[in-house]
C-alpha positions in Angstrom: 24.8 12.9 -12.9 24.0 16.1 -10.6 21.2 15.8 -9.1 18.4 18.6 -9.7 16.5 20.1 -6.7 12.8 18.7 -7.0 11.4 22.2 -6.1 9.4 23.5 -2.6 6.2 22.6 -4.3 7.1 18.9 -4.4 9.1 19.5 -0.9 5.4 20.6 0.5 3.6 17.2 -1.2 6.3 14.7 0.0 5.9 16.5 3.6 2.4 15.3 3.1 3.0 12.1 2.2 5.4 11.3 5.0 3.2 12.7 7.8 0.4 10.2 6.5 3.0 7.3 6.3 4.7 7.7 9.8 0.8 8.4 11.5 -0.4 4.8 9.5 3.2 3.3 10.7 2.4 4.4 14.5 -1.0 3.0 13.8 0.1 -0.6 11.9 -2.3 -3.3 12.8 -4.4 -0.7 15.1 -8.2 -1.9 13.7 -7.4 -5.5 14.5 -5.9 -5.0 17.8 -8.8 -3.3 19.1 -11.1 -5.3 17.8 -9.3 -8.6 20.0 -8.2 -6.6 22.8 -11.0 -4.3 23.3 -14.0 -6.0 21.3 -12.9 -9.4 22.2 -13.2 -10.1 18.5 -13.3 -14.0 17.0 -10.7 -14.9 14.4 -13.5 -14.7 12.1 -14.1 -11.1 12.9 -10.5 -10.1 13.0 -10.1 -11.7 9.1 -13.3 -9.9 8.0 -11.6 -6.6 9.2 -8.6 -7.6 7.3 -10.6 -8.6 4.3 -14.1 -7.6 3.7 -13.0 -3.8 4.8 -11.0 -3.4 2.1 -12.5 -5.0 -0.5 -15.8 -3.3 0.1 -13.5 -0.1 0.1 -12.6 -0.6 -3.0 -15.9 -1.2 -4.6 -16.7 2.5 -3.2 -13.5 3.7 -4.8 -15.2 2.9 -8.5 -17.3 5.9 -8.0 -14.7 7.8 -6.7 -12.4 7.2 -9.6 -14.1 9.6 -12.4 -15.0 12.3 -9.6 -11.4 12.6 -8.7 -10.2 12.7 -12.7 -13.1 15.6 -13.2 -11.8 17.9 -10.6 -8.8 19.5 -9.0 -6.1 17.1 -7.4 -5.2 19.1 -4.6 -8.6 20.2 -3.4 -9.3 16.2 -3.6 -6.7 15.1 -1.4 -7.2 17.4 1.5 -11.3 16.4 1.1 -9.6 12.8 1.3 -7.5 13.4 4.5 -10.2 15.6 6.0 -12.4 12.4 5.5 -10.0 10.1 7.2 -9.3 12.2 10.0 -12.9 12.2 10.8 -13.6 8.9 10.4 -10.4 8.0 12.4 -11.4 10.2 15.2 -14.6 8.8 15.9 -13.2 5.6 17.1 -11.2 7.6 20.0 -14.7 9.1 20.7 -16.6 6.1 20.2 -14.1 4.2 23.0 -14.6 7.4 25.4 -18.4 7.0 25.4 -18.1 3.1 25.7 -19.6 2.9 22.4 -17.4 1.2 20.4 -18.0 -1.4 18.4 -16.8 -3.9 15.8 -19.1 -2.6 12.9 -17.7 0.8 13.6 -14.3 -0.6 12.9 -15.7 -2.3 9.6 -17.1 0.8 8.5 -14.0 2.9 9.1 -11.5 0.8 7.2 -14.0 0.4 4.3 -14.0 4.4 4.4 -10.2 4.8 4.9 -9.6 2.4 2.0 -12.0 3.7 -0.3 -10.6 7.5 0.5 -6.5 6.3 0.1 -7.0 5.0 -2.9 -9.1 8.3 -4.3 -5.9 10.2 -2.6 -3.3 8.1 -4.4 -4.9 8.7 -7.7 -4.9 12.3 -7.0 -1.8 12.2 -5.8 0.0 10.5 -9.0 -1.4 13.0 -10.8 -0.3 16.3 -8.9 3.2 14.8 -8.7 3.4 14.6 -12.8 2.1 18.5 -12.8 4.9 19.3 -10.0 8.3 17.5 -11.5 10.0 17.4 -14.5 9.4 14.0 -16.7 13.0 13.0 -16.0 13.1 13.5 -12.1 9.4 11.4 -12.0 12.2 8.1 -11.1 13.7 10.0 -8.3 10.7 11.5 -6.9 8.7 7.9 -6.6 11.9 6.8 -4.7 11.9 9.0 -2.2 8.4 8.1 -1.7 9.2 4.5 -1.6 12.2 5.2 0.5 9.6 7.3 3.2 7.2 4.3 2.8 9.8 1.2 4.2 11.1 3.6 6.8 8.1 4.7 8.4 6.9 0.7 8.6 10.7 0.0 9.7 10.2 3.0 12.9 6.1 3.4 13.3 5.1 -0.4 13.9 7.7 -0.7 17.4 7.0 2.8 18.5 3.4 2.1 17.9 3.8 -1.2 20.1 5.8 0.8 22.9 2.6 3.5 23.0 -0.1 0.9 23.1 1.9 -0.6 26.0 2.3 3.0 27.6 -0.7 4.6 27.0 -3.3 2.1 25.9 -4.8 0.6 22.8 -6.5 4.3 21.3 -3.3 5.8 21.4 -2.2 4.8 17.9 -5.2 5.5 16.2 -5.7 8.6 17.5 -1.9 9.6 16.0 -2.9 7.9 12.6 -5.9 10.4 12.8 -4.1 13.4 13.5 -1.6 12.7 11.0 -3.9 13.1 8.0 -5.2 16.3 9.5 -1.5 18.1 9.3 -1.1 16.1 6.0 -4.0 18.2 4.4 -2.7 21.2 6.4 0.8 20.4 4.5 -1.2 20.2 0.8 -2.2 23.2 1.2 1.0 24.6 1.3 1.4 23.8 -2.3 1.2 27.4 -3.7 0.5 27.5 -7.2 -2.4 27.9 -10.2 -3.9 24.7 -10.5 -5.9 24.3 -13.8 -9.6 22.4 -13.9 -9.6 19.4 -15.7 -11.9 20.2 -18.9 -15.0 18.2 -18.4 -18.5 19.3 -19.6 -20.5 18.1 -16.5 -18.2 17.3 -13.5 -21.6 16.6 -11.6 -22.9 12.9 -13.8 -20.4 10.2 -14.4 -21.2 8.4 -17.4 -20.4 4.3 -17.2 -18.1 4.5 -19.5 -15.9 7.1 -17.1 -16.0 4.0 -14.3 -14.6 1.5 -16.5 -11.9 3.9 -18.5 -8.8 3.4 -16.1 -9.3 -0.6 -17.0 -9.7 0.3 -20.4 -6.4 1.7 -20.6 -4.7 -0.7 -18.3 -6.2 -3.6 -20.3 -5.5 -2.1 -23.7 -1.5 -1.4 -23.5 0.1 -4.1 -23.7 3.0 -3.8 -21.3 0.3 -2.1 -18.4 -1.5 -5.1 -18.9 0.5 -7.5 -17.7 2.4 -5.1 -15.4 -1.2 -5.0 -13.9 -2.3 -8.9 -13.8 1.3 -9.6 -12.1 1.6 -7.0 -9.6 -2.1 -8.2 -8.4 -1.3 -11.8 -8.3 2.2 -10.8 -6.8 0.9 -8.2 -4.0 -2.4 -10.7 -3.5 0.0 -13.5 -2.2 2.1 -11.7 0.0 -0.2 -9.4 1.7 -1.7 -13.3 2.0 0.7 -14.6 3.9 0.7 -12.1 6.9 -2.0 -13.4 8.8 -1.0 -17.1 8.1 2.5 -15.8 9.1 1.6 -14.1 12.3 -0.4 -17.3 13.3 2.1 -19.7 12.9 5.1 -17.8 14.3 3.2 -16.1 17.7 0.6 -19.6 18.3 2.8 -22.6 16.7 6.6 -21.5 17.1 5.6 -19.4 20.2 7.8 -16.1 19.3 7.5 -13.3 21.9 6.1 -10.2 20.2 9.5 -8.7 20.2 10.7 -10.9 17.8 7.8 -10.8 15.6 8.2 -7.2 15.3 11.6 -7.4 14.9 11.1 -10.0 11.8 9.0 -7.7 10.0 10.5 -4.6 10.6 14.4 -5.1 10.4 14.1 -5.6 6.8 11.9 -2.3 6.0 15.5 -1.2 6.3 16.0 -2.8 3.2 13.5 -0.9 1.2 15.7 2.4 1.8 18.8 0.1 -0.2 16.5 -0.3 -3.3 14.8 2.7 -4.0 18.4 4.8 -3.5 19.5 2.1 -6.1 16.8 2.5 -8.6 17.4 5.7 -10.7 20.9 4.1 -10.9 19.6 1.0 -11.6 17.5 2.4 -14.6 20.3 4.6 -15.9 23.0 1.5 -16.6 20.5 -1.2 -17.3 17.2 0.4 -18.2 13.3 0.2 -17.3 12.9 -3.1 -18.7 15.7 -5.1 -17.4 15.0 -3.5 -14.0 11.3 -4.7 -13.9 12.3 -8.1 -14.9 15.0 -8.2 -12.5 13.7 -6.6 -9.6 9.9 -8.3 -10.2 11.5 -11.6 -10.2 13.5 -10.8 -7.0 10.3 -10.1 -5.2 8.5 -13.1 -6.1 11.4 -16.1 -5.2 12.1 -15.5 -2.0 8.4 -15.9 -0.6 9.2 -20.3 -0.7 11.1 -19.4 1.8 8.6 -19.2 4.2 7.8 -22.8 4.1 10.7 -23.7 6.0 10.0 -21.6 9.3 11.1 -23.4 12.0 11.1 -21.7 16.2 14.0 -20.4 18.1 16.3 -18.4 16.2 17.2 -20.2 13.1 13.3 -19.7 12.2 13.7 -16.2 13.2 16.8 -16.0 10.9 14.9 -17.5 8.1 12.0 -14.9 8.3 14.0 -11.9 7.8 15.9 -13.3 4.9 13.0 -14.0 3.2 11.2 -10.8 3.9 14.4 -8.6 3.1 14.8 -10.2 -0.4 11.4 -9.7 -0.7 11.3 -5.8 0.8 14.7 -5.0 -1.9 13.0 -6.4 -4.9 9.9 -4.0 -4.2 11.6 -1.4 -3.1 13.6 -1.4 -6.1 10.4 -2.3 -8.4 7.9 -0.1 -7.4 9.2 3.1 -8.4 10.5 2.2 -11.8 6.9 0.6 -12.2 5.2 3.8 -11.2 7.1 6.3 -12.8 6.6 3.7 -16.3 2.4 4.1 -15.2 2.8 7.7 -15.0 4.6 7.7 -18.5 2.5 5.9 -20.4 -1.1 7.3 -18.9 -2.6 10.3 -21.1 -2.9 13.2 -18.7 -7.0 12.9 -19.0 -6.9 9.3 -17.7 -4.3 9.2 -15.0 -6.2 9.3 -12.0 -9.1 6.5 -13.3 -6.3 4.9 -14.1 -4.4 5.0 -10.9 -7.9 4.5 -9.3 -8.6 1.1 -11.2 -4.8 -0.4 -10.4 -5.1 0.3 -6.9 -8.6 -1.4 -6.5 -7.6 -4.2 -8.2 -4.4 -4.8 -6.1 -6.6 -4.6 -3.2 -9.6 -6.5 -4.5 -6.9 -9.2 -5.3 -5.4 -9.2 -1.8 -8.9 -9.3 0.0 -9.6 -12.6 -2.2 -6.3 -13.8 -1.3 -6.3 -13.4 2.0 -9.8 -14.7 2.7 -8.2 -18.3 0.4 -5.3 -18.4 2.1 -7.1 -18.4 5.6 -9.5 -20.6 4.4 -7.1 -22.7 3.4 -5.0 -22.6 6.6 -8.2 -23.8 8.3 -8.7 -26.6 6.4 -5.3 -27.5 6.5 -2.7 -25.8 8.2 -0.7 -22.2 8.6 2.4 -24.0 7.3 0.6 -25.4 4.6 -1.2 -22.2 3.2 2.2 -20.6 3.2 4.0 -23.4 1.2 1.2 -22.8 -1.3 1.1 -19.0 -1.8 5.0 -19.6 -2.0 4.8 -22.3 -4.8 2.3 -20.4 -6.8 4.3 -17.2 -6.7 6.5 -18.4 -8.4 5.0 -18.3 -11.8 4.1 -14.5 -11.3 7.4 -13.6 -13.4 5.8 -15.2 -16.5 3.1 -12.5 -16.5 6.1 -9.7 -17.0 6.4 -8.5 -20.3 9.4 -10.1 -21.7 10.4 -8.0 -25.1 11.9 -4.4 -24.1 10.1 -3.7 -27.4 6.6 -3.1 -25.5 8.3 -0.5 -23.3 
């Protein structure tokens, strides 16, 4: 099949969207490094960052939700870029002034959570109004495809900065990459119609609780939705555990933990080039099944870490399975959202799916660190591995719901 140019306008929004994702690559793991190194955070501290920031995010996002569906996209996302930048930039400031300090961090990753998931929503919905229906598939890829690489380059250039030029220097990159991503939005020439809506200034309780109305009312979306947040709960879970029990018990340098995690980003650029051909021979369904399954199995494998390099070995097995499965999932599973969202709902919709995926991983973090304390690193791991197991029953299984 020939491929179809996806237009300057889309050119101009995935320049937007790659700016974002190299700046939050550079800045990987920026919040919680401060807060140790500079704050001399506890542990407790550092897994509140990790937890309660997004999770209190996302409770601000259910606001957002309708205000974003009632007004244009692209006007949203560079108030939502604008907002990060600011936020961002006051820790830079804030560390200048020797004023820092570790409810200033909470407060900015609740913001910055809250404000990408407003943007996503918006997002999803400009790129529908900028492609044709059948290049949606390839156009989610190459956002997948930007995604893995920017955590498979930003994370070790981030380190090498840090080391260079201290622990700001990240953050303040992250920061300025929003500000040329709104500059790039802009760029997007074109009349953009308002949304119809009789009073874009009161949200009604019934607008909050739409995009779960939907979600919860189609069958397939449904359990697309209950999988993918028990499935991204447990991974994004097993971070923290991981990071403990490879740099503390198993005593890896840094290098190596870097290298574990980002080697197999690599493999996140082999399954989103695969999926449009993926869908064409085998079809949506087969392709969730397949690829949803493939980034569920491979987490067990964590449970048999062991140090030196065999360990080391074993990590980036695991997490390349893991990285190919999604990579290959997660556009066929967005493009399938997209289709089967009525134009009116699609960024409530959007909205709700993204704070539930990251309500589900604060809660599973938090239980999986809880549950490390009480028991061990090695044992929480074991646990979120056994468990997702049972995360493929929750796809739909007749191609007849698609």
């Amino acid at each position: 099949m020939t491929r179809r140019p996806l237009g300057r306008r889309f050119g101009w929004l995935w320049t937007a969207y790659a700016i974002s994702a190299y700046g939050s690559g550079l800045g990987f793991g920026a919040l919680p490094l401060i807060a140790v190194v500079v704050l001399q955070a506890s542990p407790a501290q550092v897994s509140a960052l990790s937890a309660v920031g997004p999770a209190v995010g996302a409770l601000i996002a259910v606001p957002l939700a309708p205000w974003v569906e009632f007004h244009r996209r692209r006007p949203v996302m560079i108030a939502m870029d604008l907002t990060r930048f600011a936020v961002m930039a006051t820790i830079p400031a804030a560390y200048a002034f020797d004023l820092l300090g570790f409810r200033q961090l909470l407060a900015v990753s609740a913001v910055v959570a809250a404000t990408r998931i407003a943007f996503n929503a918006a997002s999803g919905a400009c790129l529908r109004d900028l492609v044709r229906p059948d290049d949606l598939l390839v156009a989610n890829a190459r956002f997948e495809s930007t995604t893995w690489s920017s955590i498979a380059v930003g994370p070790p250039l981030g380190g090498a900065a840090i080391g260079l030029f201290g622990p700001i220097t990240t953050v303040l990159a992250d920061a300025l990459s929003y500000l040329f991503s709104a500059l790039a939005i802009t760029a997007i020439r074109g009349r953009e119609e308002q949304p119809p809506k009789a009073d874009r200034n009161r949200v009604r309780a019934g607008d909050l609780l739409d995009g779960w109305q939907h979600l919860l009312s189609h069958p397939a979306l449904r359990a697309l939705y209950l999988n993918n947040m028990l499935v991204a709960g447990l991974i994004m879970a097993t971070e923290p555990l991981l990071a403990v029990l490879l740099l503390r018990q198993h005593g890896f340098p840094p290098w190596q933990y870097g290298l574990a995690f980002a080697a197999p980003c690599l493999g996140g650029l082999v399954g989103s080039r695969l999926a449009r051909r993926a869908v064409d021979r085998y079809g949506q369904h087969q392709v969730l099944r397949t690829a949803g399954t493939l980034r569920a199995v491979g987490l067990i494998g964590l449970a048999f870490v062991r140090p030196g390099v065999a360990g080391l070995l074993i990590v980036i097995t695991v997490e390349l399975t893991i990285i190919i499965g999604m990579s290959l999932y997660n556009p066929v599973l967005a493009t399938y959202r997209l289709e089967h969202t009525p134009g009116p709902r699609i960024a409530r919709t959007l909205s709700a799916w993204s704070i539930g995926q990251q309500a589900s991983i604060a809660v599973l973090t938090a239980l999986g660190g809880l549950l490390a304390d009480i028991t061990s690193p090695h044992t929480a791991l074991t646990v979120a591995g056994l468990l997702i197991l049972a995360s493929p029953l929750l796809l739909p299984r007749r191609d007849g719901i698609f």
